[in-house]
C-alpha distance (Angstrom), angle and dihedral (degrees) to the residues before:
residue distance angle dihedral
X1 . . .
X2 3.72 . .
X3 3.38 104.8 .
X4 4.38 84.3 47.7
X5 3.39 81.2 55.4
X6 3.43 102.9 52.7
X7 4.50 96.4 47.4
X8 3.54 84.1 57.8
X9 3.72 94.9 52.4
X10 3.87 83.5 45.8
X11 3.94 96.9 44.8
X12 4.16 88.7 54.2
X13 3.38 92.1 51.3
X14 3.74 92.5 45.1
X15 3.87 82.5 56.7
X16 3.66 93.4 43.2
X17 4.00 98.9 50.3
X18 3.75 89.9 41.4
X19 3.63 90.9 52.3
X20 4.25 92.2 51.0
X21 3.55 88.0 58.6
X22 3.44 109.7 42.4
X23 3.80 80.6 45.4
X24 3.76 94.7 56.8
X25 3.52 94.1 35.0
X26 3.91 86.6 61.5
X27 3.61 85.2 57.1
X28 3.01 105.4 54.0
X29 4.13 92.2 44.9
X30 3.70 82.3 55.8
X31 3.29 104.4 47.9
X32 3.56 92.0 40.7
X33 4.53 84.9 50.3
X34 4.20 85.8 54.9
X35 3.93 101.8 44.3
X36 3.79 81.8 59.9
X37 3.69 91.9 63.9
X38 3.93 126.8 84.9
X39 3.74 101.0 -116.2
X40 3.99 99.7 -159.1
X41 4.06 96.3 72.2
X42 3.93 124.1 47.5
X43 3.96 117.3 -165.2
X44 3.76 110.2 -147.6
X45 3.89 122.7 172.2
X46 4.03 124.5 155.3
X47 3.79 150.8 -165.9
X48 3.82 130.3 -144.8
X49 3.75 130.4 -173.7
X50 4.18 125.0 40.3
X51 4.20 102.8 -88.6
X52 3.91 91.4 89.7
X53 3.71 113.3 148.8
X54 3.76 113.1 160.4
X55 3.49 144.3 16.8
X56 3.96 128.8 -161.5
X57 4.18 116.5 -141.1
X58 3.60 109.2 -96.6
X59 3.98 122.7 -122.3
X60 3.80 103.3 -72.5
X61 3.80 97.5 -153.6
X62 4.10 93.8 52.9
X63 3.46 127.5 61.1
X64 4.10 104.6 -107.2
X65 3.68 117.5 -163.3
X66 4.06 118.1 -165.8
X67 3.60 119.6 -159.5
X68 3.64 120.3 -164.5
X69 4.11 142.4 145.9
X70 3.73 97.8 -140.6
X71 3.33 110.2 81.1
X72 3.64 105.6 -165.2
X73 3.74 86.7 75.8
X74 4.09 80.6 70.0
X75 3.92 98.2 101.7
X76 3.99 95.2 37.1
X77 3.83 97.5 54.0
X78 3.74 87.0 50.9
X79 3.87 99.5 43.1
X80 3.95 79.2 55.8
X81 3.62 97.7 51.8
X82 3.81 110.1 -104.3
X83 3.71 130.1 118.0
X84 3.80 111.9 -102.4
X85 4.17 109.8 -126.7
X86 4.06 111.9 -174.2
X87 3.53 113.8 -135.8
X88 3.59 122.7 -166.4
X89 3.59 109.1 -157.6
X90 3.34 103.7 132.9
X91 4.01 114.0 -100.5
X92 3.92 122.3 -101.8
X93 3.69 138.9 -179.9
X94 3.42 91.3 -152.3
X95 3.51 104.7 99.7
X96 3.87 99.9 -158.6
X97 3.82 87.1 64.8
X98 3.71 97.2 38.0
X99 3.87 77.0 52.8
X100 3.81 97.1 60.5
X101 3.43 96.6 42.2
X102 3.96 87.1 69.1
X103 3.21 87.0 56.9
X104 4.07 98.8 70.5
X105 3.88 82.9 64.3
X106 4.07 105.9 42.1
X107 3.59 84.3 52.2
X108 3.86 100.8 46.4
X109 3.48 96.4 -117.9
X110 3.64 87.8 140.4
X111 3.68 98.5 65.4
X112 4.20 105.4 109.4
X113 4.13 83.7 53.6
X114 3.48 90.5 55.5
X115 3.82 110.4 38.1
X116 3.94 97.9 147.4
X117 3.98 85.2 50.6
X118 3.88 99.3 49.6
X119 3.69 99.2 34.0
X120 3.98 112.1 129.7
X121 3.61 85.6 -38.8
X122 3.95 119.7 127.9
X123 4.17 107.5 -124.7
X124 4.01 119.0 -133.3
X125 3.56 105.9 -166.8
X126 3.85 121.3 -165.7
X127 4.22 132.6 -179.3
X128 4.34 105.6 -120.7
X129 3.38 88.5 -113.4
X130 4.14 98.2 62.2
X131 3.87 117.2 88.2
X132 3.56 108.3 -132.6
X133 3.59 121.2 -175.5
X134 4.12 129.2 178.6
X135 3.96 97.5 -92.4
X136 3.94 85.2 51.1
X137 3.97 93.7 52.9
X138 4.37 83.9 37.8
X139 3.52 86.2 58.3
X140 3.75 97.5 57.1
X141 3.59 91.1 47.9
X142 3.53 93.8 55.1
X143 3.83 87.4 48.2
X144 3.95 94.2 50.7
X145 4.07 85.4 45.2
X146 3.62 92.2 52.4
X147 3.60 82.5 50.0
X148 3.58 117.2 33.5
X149 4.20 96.2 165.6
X150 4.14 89.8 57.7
X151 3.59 106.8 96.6
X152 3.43 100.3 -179.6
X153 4.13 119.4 33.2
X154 4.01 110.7 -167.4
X155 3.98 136.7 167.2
X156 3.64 117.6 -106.6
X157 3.89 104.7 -114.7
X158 4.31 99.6 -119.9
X159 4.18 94.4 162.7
X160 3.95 106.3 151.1
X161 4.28 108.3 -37.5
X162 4.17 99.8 -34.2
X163 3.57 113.4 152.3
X164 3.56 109.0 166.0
X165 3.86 151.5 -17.3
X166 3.98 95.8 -58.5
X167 4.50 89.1 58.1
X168 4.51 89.0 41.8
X169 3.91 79.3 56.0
X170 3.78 97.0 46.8
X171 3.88 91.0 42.6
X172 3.76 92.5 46.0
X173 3.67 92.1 53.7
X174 3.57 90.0 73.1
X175 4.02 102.1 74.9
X176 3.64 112.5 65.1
X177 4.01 96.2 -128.7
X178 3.76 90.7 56.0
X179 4.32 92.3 45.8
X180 3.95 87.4 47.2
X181 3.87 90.0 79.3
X182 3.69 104.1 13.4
X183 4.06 96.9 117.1
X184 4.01 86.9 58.8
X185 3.13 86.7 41.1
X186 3.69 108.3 58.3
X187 4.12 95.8 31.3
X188 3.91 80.5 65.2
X189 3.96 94.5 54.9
X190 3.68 92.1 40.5
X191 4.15 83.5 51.0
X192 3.93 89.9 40.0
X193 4.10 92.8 48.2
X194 3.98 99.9 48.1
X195 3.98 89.1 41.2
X196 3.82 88.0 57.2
X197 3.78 95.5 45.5
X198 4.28 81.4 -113.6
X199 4.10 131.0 148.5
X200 3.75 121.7 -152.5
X201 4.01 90.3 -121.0
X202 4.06 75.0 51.9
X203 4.18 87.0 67.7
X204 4.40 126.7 78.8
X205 3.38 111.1 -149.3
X206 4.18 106.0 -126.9
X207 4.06 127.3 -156.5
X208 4.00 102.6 -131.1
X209 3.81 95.2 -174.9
X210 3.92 87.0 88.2
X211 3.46 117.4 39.0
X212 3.94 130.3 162.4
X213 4.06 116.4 -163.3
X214 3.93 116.4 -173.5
X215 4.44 110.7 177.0
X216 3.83 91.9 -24.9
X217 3.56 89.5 -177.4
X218 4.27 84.9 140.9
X219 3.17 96.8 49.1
X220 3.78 107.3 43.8
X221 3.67 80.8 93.2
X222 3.92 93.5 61.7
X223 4.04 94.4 44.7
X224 3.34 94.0 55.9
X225 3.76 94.4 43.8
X226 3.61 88.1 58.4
X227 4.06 98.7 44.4
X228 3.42 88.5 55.8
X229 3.99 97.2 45.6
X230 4.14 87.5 57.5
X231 3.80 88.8 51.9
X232 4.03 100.2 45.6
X233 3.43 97.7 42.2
X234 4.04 91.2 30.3
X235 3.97 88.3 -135.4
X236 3.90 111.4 140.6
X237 3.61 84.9 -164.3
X238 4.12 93.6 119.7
X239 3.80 80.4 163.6
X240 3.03 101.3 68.9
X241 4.06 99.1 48.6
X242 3.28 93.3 44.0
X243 3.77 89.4 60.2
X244 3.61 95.8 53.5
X245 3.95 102.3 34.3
X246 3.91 96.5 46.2
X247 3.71 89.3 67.5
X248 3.79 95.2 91.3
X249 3.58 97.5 36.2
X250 3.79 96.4 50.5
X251 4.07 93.0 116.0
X252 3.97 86.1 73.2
X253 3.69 98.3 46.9
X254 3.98 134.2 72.4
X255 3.62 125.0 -161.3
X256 3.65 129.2 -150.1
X257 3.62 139.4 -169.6
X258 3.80 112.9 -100.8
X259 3.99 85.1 -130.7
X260 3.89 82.2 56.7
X261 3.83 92.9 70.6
X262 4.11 99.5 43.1
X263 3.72 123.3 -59.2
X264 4.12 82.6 -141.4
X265 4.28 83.8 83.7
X266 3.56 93.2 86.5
X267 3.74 87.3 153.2
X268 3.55 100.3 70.6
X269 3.31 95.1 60.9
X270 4.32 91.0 64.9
């Protein structure tokens, strides 16, 4: 009875002893995996709703955060490198409201729940379906360096012959979750334009699926004005705000041709 005893003694502290070391051995593989990363920039991108079908790798010299709400994406974001951030925003397959839910994170609405992420950092953000590699994120930290008042650093929006608000309009009315709202939509900007002494031809027409924020503590303002637009008037349409609100904040932001950040990101421009 003893010596029974006694193995089982010896078999928990097998267990015990080999769980110390795999346990510190994890640590030091992971701290090891995050020294490796530059710690000034943080890649974030996301995906809402349940019709997910593919993920690209995420830089693998940055630290890449992916925020989502369907959790069976879990395993694929971090086979492909990012850092897996639960979301719970309840699931739709509508995809207007999946839509709007993105927008809490492109717009840093986020930031008080994620202090340690946001933290003097400068934010790249990035749809799921862009291909981002190192040189690309490089290249907007050169840019922002270059530029150190720009708090926001965004690609001109040159798809086919748009100009300005009027053509983002025209083009958006082509998807059915952009249409739904559209009237609302576009007796606000008319509103918004002739309240701000502004002309259509007066508006750029921005890409939001890549956007780089360094301080933004002038534009905080404008990104939450714009959040809030897509959820009153339930238009996922960022585009189009961003378009008319950016006009007054356009000291703080630098535009950039699309070609500018690596004609080999066909995706973006879907």
């Amino acid at each position: 009875m003893k010596n029974k005893t006694n193995r089982y003694i010896y078999i928990i502290l097998f267990i015990l002893i080999a769980s110390y070391v795999g346990f510190m051995g994890y640590r030091i593989y992971h701290n090891t995996f995050l020294e490796n990363f530059t710690d000034n920039i943080a890649v974030i991108s996301c995906y809402f709703g349940n019709s997910f079908s593919f993920l690209h790798p995420a830089p693998s010299n940055f630290k890449s955060y992916f925020f989502t709400n369907y959790s069976e994406m879990k395993h694929e974001i971090e086979k492909k490198g990012w850092i897996y951030c639960e979301r719970k925003e309840e699931i739709s397959d509508d995809s207007l409201v999946s839509s709007i839910q993105s927008k809490k994170i492109k717009f840093l609405q986020i930031m008080s729940e994620y202090p340690e992420l946001f933290d003097g950092k400068d934010i790249l953000y990035i749809d799921h379906k862009i291909h981002f590699t190192n040189e690309h994120v490089n290249h907007f930290k050169n840019l922002s360096s270059e530029n150190p008042t720009k708090e926001l650093i965004l690609c001109n929006n040159n798809r086919t012959n748009e100009r300005n608000i009027r053509d983002e309009i025209n083009e958006a009315n082509l998807a059915e979750r952009y249409r739904r709202h559209m009237p609302e939509t576009i007796e606000f900007i008319r509103q918004y334009l002739v309240e701000n002494n502004l002309k259509e031809e007066d508006t750029k027409i921005y890409m939001t699926g890549i956007l780089y924020y360094h301080n933004i503590s002038n534009i905080k303002q404008l990104l939450y004005d714009i959040n809030k637009l897509c959820n009153d008037l339930q238009q996922p349409e960022c585009q189009v705000f961003m378009s008319a609100l950016s006009k007054k904040y356009e000291t703080f932001i630098k535009p950039i041709e699309f070609i500018e950040v690596n004609p080999s990101l066909e995706q973006a421009k879907k």
